[in-house]
C-alpha positions in Angstrom: -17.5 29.1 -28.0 -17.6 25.8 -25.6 -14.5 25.2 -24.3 -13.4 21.5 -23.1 -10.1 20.3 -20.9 -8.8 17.0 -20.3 -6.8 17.1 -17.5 -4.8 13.7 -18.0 -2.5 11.5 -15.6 0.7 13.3 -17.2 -0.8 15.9 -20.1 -3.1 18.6 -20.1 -5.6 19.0 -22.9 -7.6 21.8 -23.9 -9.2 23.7 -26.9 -13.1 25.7 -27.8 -15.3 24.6 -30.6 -17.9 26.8 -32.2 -21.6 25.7 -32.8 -20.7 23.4 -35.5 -17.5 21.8 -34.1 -15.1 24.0 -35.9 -12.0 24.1 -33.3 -10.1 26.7 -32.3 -6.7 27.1 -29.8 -6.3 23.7 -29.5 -3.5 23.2 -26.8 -1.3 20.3 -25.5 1.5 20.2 -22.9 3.0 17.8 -20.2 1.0 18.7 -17.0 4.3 19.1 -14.5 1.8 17.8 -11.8 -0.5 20.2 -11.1 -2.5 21.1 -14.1 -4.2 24.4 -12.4 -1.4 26.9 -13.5 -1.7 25.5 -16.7 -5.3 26.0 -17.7 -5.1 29.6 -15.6 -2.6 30.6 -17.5 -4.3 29.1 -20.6 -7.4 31.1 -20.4 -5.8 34.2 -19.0 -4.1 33.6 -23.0 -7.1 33.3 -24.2 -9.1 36.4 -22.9 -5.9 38.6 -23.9 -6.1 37.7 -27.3 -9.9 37.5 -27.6 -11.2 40.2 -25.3 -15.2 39.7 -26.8 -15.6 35.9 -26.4 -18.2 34.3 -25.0 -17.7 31.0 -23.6 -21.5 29.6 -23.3 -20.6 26.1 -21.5 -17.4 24.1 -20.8 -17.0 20.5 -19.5 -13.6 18.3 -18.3 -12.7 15.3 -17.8 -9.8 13.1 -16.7 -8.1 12.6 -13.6 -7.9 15.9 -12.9 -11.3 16.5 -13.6 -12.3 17.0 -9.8 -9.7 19.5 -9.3 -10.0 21.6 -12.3 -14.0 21.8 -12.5 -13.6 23.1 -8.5 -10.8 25.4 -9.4 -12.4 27.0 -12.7 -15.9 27.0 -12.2 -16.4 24.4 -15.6 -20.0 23.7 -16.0 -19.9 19.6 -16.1 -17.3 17.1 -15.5 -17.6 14.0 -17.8 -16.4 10.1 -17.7 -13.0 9.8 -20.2 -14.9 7.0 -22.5 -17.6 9.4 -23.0 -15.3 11.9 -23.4 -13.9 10.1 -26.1 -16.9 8.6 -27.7 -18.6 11.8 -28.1 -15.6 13.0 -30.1 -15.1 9.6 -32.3 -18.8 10.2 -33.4 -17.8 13.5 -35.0 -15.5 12.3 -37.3 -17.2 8.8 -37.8 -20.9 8.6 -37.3 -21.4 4.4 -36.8 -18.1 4.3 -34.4 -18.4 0.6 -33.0 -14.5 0.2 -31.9 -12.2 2.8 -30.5 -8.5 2.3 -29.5 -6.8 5.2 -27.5 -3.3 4.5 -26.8 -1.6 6.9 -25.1 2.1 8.3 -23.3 1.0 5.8 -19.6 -2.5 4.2 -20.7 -5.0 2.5 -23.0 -7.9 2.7 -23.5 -10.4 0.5 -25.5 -14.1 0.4 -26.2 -17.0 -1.1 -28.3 -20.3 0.7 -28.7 -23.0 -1.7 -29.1 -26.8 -0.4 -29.5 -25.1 3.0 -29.4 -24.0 2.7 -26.2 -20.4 2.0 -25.1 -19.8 -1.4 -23.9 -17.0 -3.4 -23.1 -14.1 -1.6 -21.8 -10.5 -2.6 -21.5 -8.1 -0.8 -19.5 -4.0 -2.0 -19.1 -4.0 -2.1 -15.1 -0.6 -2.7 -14.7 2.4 -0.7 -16.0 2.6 1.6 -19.0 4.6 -1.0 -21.5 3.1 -1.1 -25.1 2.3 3.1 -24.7 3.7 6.3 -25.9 6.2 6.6 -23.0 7.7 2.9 -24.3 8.2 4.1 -28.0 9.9 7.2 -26.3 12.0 5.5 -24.0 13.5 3.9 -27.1 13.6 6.6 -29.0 16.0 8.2 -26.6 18.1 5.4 -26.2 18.7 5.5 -29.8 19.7 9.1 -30.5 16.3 10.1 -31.9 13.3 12.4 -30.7 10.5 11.2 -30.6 9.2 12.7 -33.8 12.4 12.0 -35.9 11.9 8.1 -34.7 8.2 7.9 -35.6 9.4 9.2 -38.8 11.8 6.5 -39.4 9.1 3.4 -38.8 7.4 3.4 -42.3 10.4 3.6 -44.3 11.6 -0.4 -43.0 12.2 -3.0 -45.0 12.4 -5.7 -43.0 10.7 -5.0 -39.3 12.3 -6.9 -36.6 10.0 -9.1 -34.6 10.2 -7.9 -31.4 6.7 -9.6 -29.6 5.2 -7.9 -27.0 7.0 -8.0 -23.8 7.8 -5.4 -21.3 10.6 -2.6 -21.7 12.9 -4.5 -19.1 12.8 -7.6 -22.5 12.7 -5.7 -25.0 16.0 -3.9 -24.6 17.7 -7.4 -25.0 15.3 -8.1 -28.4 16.6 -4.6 -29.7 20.1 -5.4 -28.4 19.7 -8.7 -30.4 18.7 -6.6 -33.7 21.0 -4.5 -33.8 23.8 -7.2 -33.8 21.9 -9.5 -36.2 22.7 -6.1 -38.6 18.8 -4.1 -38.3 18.3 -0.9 -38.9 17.3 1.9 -36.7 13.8 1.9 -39.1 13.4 -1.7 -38.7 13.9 -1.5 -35.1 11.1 1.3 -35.0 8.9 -0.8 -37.2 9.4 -3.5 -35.2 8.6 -1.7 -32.2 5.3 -0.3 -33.4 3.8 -3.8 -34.3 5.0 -4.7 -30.3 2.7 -2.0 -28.9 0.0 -2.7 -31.5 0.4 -6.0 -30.1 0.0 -5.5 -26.9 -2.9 -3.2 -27.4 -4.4 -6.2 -28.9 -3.5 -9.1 -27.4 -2.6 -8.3 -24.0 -5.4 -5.7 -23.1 -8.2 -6.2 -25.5 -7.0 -10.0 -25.8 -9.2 -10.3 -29.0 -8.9 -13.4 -30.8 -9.7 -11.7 -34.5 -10.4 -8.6 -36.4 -13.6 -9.4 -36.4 -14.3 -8.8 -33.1 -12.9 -5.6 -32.6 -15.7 -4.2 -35.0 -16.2 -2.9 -38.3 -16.3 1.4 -38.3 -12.7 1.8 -36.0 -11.1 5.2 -34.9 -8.1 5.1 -33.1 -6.9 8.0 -31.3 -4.1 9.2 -28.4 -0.9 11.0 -29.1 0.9 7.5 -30.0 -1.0 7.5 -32.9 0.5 10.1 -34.6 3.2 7.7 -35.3 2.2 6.8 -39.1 4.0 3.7 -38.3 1.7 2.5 -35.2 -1.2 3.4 -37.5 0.3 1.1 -40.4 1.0 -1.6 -37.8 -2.5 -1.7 -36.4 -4.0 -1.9 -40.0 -1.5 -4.3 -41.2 -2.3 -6.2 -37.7 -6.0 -6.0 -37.7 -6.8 -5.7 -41.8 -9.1 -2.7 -41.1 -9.0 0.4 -42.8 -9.4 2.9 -39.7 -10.4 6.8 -39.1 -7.1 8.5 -37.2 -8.3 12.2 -36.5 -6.4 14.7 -37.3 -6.5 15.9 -33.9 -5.6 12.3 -32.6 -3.5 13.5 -29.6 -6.7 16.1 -28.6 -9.7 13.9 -28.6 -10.7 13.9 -25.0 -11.0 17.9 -24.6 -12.6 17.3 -28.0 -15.1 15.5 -26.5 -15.5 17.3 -23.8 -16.5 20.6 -25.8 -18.7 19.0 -28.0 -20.5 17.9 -24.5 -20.3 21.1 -23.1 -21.8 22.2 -26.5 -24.8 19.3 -26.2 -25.5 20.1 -22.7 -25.6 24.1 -22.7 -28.0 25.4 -19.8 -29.3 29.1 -19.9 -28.0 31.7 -18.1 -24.7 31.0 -18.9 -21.7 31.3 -16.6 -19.7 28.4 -17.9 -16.1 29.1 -16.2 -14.2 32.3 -14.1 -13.9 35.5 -16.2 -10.9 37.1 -16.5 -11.6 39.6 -13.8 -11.9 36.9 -11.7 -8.9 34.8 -12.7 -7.1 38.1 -12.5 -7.5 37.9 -8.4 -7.1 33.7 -8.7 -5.2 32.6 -6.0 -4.3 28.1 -5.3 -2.6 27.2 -1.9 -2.4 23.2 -1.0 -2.3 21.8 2.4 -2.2 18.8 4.2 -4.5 17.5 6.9 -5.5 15.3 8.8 -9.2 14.4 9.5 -10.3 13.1 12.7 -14.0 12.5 11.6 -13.9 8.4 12.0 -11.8 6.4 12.3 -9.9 6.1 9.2 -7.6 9.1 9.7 -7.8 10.4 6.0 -4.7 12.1 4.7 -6.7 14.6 2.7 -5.2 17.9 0.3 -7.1 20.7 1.1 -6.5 22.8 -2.6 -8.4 26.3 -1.9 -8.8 28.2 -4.6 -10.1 31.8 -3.2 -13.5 33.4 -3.4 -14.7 29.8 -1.4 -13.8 27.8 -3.9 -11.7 24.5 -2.4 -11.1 21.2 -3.8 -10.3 17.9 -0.9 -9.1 15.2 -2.3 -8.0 11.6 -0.1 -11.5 11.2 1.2 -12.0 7.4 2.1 -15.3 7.1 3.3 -18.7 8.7 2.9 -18.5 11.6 5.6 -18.7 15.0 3.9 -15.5 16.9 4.2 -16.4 20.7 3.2 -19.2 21.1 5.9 -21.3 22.2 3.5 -22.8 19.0 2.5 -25.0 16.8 4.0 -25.0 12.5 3.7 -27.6 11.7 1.7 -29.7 7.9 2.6 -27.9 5.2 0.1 -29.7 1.8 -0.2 -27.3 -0.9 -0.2 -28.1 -4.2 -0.3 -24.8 -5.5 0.2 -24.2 -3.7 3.2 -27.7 -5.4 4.9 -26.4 -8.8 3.7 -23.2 -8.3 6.3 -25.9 -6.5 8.8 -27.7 -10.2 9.1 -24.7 -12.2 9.4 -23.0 -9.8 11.9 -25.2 -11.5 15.1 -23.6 -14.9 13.3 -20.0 -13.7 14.4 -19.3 -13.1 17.2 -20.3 -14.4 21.1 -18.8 -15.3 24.5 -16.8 -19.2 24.9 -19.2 -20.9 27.6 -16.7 -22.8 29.9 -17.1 -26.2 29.7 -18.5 -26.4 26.1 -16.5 -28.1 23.1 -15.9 -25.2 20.3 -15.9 -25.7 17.0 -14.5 -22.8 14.6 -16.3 -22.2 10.8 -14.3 -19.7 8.7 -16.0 -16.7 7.2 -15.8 -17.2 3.1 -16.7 -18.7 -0.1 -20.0 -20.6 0.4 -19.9 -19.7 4.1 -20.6 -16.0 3.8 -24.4 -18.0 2.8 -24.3 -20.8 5.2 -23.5 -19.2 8.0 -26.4 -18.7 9.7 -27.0 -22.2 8.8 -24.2 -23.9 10.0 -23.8 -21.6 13.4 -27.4 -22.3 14.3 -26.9 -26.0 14.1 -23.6 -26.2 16.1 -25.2 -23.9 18.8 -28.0 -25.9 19.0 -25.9 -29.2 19.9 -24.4 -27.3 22.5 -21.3 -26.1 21.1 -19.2 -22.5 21.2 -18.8 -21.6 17.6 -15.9 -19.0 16.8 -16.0 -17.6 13.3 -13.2 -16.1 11.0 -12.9 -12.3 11.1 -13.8 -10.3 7.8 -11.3 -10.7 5.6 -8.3 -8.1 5.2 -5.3 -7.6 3.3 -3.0 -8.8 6.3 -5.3 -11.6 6.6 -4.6 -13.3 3.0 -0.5 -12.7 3.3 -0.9 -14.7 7.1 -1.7 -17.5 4.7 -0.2 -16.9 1.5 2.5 -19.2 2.3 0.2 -22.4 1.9 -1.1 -21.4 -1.6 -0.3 -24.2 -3.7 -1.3 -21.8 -6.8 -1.6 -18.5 -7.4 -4.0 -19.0 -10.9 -6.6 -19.7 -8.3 -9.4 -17.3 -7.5 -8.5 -14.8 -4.8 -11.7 -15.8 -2.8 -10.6 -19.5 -2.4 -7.1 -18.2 -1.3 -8.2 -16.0 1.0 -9.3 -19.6 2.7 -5.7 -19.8 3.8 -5.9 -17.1 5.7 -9.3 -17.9 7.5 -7.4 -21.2 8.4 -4.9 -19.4 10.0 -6.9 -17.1 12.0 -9.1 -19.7 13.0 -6.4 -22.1 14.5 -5.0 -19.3 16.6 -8.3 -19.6 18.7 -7.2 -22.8 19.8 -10.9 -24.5 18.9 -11.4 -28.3 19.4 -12.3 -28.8 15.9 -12.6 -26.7 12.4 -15.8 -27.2 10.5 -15.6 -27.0 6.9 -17.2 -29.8 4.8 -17.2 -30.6 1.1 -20.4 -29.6 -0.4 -20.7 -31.1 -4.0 -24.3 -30.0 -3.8 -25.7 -26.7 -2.6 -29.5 -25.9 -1.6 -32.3 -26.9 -4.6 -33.6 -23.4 -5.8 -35.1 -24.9 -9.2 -33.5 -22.3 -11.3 -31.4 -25.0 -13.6 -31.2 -28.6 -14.3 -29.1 -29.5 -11.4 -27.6 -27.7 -7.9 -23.9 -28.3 -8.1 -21.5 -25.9 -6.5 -18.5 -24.8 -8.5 -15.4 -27.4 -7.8 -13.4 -24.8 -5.9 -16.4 -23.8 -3.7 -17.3 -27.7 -3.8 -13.9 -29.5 -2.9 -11.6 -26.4 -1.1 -11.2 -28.1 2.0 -9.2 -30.7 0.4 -6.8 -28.2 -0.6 -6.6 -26.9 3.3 -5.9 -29.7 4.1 -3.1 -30.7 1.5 -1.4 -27.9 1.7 -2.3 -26.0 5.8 0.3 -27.7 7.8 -0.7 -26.0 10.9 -4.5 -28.2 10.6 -2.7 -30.8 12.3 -3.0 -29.1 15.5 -6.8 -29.4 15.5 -9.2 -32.2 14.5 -10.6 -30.5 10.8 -14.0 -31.9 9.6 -14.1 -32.1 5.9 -16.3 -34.7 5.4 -18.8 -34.6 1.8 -22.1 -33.3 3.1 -25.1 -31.8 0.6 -28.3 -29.5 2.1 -30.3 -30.1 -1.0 -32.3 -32.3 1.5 -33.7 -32.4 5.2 -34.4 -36.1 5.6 -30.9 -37.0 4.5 -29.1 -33.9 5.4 -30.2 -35.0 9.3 -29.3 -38.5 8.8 -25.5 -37.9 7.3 -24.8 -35.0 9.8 -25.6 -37.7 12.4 -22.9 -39.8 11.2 -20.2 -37.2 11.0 -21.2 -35.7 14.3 -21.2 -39.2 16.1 -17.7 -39.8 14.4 -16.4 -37.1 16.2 -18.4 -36.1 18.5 -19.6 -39.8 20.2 -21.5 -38.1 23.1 -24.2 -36.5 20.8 -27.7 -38.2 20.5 -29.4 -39.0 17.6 -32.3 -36.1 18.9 -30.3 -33.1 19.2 -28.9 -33.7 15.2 -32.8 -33.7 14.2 -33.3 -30.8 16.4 -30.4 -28.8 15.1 -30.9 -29.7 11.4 -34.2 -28.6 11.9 -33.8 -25.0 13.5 -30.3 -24.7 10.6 -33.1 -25.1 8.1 -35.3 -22.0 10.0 -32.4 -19.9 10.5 -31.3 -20.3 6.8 -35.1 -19.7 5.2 -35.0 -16.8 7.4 -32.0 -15.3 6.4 -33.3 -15.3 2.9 -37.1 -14.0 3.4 -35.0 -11.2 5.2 -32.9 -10.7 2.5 -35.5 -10.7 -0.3 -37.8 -8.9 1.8 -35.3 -6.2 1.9 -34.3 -6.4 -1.8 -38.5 -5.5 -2.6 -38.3 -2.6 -0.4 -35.1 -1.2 -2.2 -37.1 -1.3 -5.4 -40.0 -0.1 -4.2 -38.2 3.0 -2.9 -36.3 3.1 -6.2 -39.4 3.2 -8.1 -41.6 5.6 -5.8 -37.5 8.0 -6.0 -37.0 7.5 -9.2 -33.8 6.1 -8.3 -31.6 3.7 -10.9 -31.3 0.1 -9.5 -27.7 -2.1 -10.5 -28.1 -5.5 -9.5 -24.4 -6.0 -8.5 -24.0 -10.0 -9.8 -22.1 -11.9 -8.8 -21.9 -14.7 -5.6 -22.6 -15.1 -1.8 -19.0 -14.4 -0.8 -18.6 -11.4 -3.0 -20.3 -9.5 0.2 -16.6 -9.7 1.3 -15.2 -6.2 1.7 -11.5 -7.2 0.7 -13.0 -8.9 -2.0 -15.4 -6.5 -3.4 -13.4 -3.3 -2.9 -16.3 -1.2 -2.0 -17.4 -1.4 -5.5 -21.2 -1.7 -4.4 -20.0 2.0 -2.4 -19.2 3.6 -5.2 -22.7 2.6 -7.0 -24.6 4.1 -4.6 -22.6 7.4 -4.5 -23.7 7.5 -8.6 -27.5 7.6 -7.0 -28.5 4.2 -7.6 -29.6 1.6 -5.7 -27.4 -1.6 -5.5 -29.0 -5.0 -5.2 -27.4 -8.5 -5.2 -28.3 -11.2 -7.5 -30.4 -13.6 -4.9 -32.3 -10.8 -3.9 -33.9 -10.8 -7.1 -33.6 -14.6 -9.0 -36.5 -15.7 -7.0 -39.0 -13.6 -9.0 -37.6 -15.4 -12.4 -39.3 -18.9 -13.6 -36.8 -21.1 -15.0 -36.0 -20.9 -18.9 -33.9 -22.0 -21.1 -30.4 -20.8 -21.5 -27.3 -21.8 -23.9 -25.0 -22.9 -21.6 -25.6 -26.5 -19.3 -27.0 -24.9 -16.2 -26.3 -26.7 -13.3 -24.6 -24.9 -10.5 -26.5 -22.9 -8.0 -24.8 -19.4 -7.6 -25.2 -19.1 -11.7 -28.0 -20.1 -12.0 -28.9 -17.1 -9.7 -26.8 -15.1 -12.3 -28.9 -16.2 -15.3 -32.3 -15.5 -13.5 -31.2 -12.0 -12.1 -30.0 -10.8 -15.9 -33.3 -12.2 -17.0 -35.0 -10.5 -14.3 -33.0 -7.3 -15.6 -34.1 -7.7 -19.0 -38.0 -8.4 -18.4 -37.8 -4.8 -16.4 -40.0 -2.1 -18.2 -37.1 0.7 -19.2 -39.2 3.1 -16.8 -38.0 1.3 -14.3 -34.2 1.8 -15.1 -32.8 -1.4 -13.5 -29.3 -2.4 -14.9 -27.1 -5.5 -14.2 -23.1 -5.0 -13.4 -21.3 -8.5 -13.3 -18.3 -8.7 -10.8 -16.0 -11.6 -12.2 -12.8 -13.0 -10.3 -9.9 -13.1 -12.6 -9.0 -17.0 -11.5 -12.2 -17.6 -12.4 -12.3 -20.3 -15.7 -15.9 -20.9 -15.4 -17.0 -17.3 -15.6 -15.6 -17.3 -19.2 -19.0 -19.2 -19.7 -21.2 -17.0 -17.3 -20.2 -13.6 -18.8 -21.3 -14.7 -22.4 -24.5 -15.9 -21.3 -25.5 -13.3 -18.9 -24.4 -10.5 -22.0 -26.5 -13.1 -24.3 -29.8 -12.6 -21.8 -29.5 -9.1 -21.6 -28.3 -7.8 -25.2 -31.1 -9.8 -26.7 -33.7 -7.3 -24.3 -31.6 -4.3 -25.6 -30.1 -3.8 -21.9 -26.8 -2.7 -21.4 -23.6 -5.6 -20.4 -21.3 -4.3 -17.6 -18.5 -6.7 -16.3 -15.9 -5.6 -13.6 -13.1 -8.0 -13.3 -11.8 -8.0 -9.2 -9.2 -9.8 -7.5 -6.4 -8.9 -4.9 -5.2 -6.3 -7.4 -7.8 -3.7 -8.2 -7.7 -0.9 -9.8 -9.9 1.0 -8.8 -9.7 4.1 -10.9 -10.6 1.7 -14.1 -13.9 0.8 -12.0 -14.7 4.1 -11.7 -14.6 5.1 -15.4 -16.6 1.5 -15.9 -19.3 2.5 -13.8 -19.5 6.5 -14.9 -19.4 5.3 -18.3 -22.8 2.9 -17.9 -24.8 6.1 -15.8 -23.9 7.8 -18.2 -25.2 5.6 -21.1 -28.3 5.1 -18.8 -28.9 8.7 -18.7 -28.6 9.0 -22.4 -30.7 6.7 -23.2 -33.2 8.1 -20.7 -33.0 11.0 -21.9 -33.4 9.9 -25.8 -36.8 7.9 -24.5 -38.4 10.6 -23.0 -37.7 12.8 -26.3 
């Protein structure tokens, strides 16, 4: 048999297939938070009642995946979405949509190219799940089962929307007054959560788009009445499993069953769970400088599990840091002797603040202030405490968390007391012949005008905003003599030459470092055999407290993570769908092209980071998926902003290796 186990944020998961699929001792129970007794005291089960089996392979997946495949010796641990996918196929072949709601979470997916795609994950709270229908349920006098039961048998289903619990309980309140019945209020409140499945997470705009083969699956499914809404909802006929609630252990055993290795010693034996032993303590490392809280979970015979690991030092001694190429890491490297320096008395200072179009410019921009003579002070790399010091002079919070973080650079920048803050509006950005013009996006474009409306505290210093464009030397040189002069009377016409000149060196350099740095990454990729992701997205997403490490957790998969400049160089210009004519996506365009044209040898991928105030990347995402669909490459997009979660990034990224592997794997056979 192959035995599978999804250990899940509050269930526990777990059954064996045969050869063919056939299950057997499938098992489901709330996890009590800590799913090691459970699946020790489900296999101890198991070898009582079958003494003679033979377990040949078993995989896990789920949150608890880590801990279980430590504690139980499992042969492979597995990404959820592939966990699930896997299993959808089995009961529908040409899968292109599946739909997992379940008790906290849901999940949604489309295969494209038989591959899984587009992912949609609720991020915030667990309204529209199983653990809302329950809550209900309760409140009502009904078990869950008996309420599920009631939902189809309604005559009139109470419009309910799609709000949160907190709502909702006035909407049912409402019903119930206005003379509904307990089946139309759970009617009603299966359309809400097929609802907010749909229009709140997946946010599709038709049937259509969801696909044409669905299978929905997770324990809320069970209810016949969620399965009636989401058909009624959607006008699709769909495939619910009779194993609905199982699908991810499912998965995981038909994987275990795909991936079998010779010898076999796919989990602990009963003599050895006989003598199994799990004590948890806390420490404290004292490694770096982060001070992890970790859980040391030992498990006996040298087995241990240590979770709360925040960095990239090993934690078991055993292992040893393996090189990671990181492209994103080199582009802070060269801007790191662009930060800091001594005030020489006696010098005006002028302060630039580290973000948005700066985290490109500012080697340009330092360079030609030190060259007039000036002290330049920068902004620190931004932090957490950093945006709330200026989230008081937000004017709007649909904005894009980079451009708001500018409030906080502000402030950081005025407590250095400098005679002037230097940030100009820059309609235009450097000429790079990628599109048919060089705009910057407005926010990038015309921010300081927003400092300046709404930064109170700018009063206390002179603040340069005045409209300036790089596109060109000649008149780059002459304009910067103006606004220098205006402030700055003492400064002769010569030293603005001179300094636009040596801006313009420090700036080409910082780029034929950067590129330079991006070929030797591939060539080390392609002499390693290592995958390459061209993380995509703009200068400023270099920004730790922007990125969220994301580009960290890419290299820990194996790969090698590029940026989108390091690579849109090597594209010629073509033509594209949308009107291209702003700089940084323009760079996105050529990178995705530059994906596509790569021979599938040399496994280089393209993972878009979006900002969620972003309007204009509602364009850029459709066009970069358009460039690289049409080559056969896989689309990844990872929506950031101040709220990440960083768990659904996770199963994002595992779920493309994986499809990278498979396909890999599928070429070479």
């Amino acid at each position: 048999m192959y035995l599978g186990i999804d250990a899940g944020s509050t269930t526990v998961k777990a059954l064996l297939c045969d050869g063919e699929g056939n299950i057997l001792r499938p098992f489901y129970t709330p996890n009590n938070g800590n799913p090691v007794p459970i699946i020790r005291d489900y296999l101890i089960k198991l070898y009582q009642d079958f003494p003679d089996i033979e377990i040949r392979a078993s995989a896990v997946t789920g949150y608890g995946e880590d801990i279980i495949r430590n504690a139980f010796g499992i042969d492979r641990g597995l990404v959820e979405t592939v966990a699930h996918y896997t299993a959808a196929k089995k009961f529908l072949p040409a899968v292109d949509f599946i739909l997992d709601i379940g008790g906290q979470d849901i999940k949604c997916f489309q295969i494209r190219n038989g591959a899984i795609d587009s992912i949609y994950l609720n991020e915030a709270c667990s309204s529209g799940c199983g653990s809302f229908l329950q809550t209900f349920a309760g409140a009502l006098g009904y078990s869950p089962a008996e309420f599920a039961r009631l939902g189809p048998f309604a005559k009139r289903p109470v419009d309910l929307g799609s709000r949160c619990t907190v709502f909702m309980n006035s909407s049912v309140k409402q019903a119930q007054k206005d003379g509904a019945t307990v089946e139309d209020i759970a009617a009603g409140l299966s359309i809400s959560v097929v609802k907010n499945a749909l229009y709140k997470v997946i946010r599709c705009a038709n049937a259509e788009s969801l696909g044409e083969h669905i299978v929905v699956q997770g324990g809320t499914f069970l209810n016949d009445a969620v399965l009636r809404a989401f058909e009624r909802e959607t006008g699709r006929q769909v495939v619910r499993p009779g194993y609905a609630a199982l699908m991810g252990a499912y998965g995981a055993a038909l994987y275990a069953l795909a991936h079998e290795e010779q010898p076999h010693k796919a989990v602990l034996t009963a003599e050895e769970l006989a003598g199994f032993t799990h004590s948890v303590r806390a420490v404290t490392c004292s490694g770096c400088g982060n001070h992890c809280n970790l859980t040391v979970n030992d498990f006996g015979s040298g087995r241990r599990f240590i979770a709360g690991n925040r960095c990239d030092r090993p934690v078991t001694g055993k292992q040893e840091q393996t090189a990671h190429y990181d492209l994103y890491d080199y582009k802070l490297s060269l801007l790191e002797k662009y930060q800091g320096g001594e005030r020489a008395p006696g010098k005006p200072t002028i302060g630039i603040p580290l973000g948005l179009n700066f985290y490109e410019l500012l080697p340009f921009w330092r360079t030609f202030w030190e060259t007039l003579g000036f002290n330049v002070v920068v902004s620190p790399l931004s932090t957490r405490e950093l945006y709330l010091r200026g989230q008081y002079t937000i004017p709007s919070d649909t904005a894009c968390y980079p451009a708001k973080l500018m409030h906080g650079h502000m402030e950081a920048l005025l407590d250095e007391k400098p005679d002037a803050i230097f940030y100009p509006d820059m309609s235009y950005n450097a000429e790079e012949g990628l599109g048919v013009n060089h705009f910057n996006c407005p926010v990038v474009a015309y921010y300081p005008q927003v400092l300046r409306l709404n930064v109170p505290r700018l009063g206390e210093t002179v603040f340069i905003d005045d409209f300036v464009s790089i596109a060109d030397q000649k008149q780059f040189t002459k304009r910067m003599g103006e606004i220098v002069r205006k402030y700055f009377p003492a400064v002769a016409k010569g030293q603005v030459k001179l300094a636009a000149q040596r801006a313009y060196e420090a700036y080409e350099q910082y780029f034929r470092d950067l590129r330079q740095k991006g070929q030797e990454y591939l060539d080390i990729a392609k002499a390693r055999s290592l995958p390459v992701i061209v993380l995509a997205g703009r200068p400023y997403h270099i920004d730790p407290e922007i990125n969220h490490g994301i580009h960290t957790l890419i290299c820990r998969l194996g790969a090698v993570a590029l940026t989108e400049d390091s690579v849109s160089h090597l594209v010629r210009p073509f033509p594209v769908n949308v009107r291209n004519q702003w700089t940084y996506h323009a760079r996105l365009y050529a990178a995705a092209k530059f994906v596509a044209e790569a021979p599938p040898e040399a496994n280089i991928n393209l993972v878009q980071l979006v900002s969620f105030g972003c309007g204009v990347d509602a364009v850029t995402t459709d066009e970069v998926r358009t460039i690289l669909e049409r080559s056969g490459k896989i689309y990844t997009r990872i929506k950031i902003d101040e709220i990440s979660n960083m768990g659904a990034v996770n199963i994002r990224l595992r779920s493309l290796f994986s499809a990278i592997e498979d396909r890999g794997r599928r070429q070479r056979a």
